[in-house]
N, C-alpha and C positions, 0 to 999 in steps of 0.2 A: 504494500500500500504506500502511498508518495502520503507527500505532507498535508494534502489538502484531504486527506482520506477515500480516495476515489481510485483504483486499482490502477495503476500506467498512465496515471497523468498529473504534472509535476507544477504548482502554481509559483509561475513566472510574477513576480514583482515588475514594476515598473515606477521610474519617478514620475511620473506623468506624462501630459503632452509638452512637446517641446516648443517654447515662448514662439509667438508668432511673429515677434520683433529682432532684430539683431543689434551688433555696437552700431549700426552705418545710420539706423532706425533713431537710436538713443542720441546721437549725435545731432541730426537732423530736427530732433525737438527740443531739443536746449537750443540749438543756433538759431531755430525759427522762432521759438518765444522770448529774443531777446530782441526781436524787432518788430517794431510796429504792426500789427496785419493790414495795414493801408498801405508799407511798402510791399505786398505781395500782391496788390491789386484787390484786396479784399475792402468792402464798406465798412466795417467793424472798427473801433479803434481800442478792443481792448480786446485780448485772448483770454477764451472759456476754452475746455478742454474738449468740449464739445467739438468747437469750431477748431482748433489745434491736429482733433483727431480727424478731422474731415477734411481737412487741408492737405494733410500730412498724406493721408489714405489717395487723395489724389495725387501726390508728387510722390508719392513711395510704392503704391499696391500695396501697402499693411494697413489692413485694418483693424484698429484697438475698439475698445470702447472708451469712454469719456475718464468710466473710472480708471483704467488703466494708464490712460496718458494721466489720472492724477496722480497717480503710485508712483510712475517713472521720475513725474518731477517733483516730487518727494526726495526722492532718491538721491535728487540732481541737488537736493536744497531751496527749489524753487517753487512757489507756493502761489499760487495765483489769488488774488482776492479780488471780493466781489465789488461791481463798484458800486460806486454811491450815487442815486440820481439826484441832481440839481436842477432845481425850477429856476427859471429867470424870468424877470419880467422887464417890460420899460416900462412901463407907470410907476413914476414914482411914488406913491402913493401904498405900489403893493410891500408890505412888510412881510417877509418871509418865515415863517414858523423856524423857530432854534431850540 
């Protein structure tokens, strides 16, 4: 009997599936999120990982998900945060809640 208790068949370990990113991957999102996504031609002027990952997925062929590109840059030290929206007005008049 093998180890799994099954006569003639032997259970194979595995560390899992193998990352679907590489170092060329890892490199390619740290150098991209340290510039504007308006110099890539994107409308956006702040990086979600969302839009990082869908960027990326077009100029690489790997596709993450949003949380993975958060994990990588994690990794990296790099932490993206969310922005803050600000109203503006011209009437002087409008006092802006603080």
């Amino acid at each position: 009997f093998a180890a799994n208790g099954l006569p003639g068949l032997a259970t194979i370990w595995s560390n899992g599936r193998p990352p679907a990113w590489d170092e060329a991957y890892e490199w390619a999102l740290v150098e991209t999120v340290r510039h504007d996504p308006r110099w890539y031609g994107l409308e956006q002027s702040l990086w979600t990982c969302g839009l990082l990952a869908g960027y990326l997925a077009e100029q690489t062929g790997v596709y993450l998900s949003a949380e993975r590109v958060r994990v990588l840059l994690h990794q990296h030290g790099i932490h993206l945060k969310q922005p803050t929206l600000v109203v503006h007005s011209r009437d002087p008049q409008y006092d802006p809640k603080g």
